[in-house]
N, C-alpha and C positions, 0 to 999 in steps of 0.2 A: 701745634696743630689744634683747632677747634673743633670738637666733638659738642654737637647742641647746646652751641653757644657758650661752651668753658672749654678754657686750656687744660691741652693734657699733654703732658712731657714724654719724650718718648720710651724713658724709662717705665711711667706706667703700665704702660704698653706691654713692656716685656716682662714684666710681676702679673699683669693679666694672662698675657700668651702661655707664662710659666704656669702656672695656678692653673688654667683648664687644661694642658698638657700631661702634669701630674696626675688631676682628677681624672681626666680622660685612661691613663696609662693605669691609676687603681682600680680604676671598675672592670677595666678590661681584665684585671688579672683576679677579680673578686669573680665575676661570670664565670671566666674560665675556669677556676676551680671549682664551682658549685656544680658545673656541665659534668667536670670529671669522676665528682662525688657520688654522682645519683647513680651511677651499676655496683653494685654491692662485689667484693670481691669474692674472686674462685674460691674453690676448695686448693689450689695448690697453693694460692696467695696466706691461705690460712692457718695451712700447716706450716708454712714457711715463717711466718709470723711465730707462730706456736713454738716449733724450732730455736728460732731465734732466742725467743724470751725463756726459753729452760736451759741454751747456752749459756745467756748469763746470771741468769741463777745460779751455775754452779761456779762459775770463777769465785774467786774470792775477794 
């Protein structure tokens, strides 16, 4: 297949197709998280945290 007047194999193709599918599929999940990020958590989410991390302080 001739793409502006050079051959490209159609393997190219599919390391292109791959490569903006990946990039497209990281940023999607980089937004997503930064969207999820920005409401500060509850107070129940905090003591539950808190909670948590004095649980394992005491194991041994």
């Amino acid at each position: 297949m001739k793409v502006f007047g050079k051959y490209i194999f159609p393997s190219q193709v599919m390391v292109a197709v791959s490569g903006l599918i990946f990039l497209a599929s990281t940023t999607y999940d980089v937004h997503r998280s930064i969207k999820q990020n920005q409401t500060p958590p509850s107070k129940e989410q905090v003591l539950a945290l808190e909670d948590y991390i004095r649980s394992l302080r005491r194991s041994p």
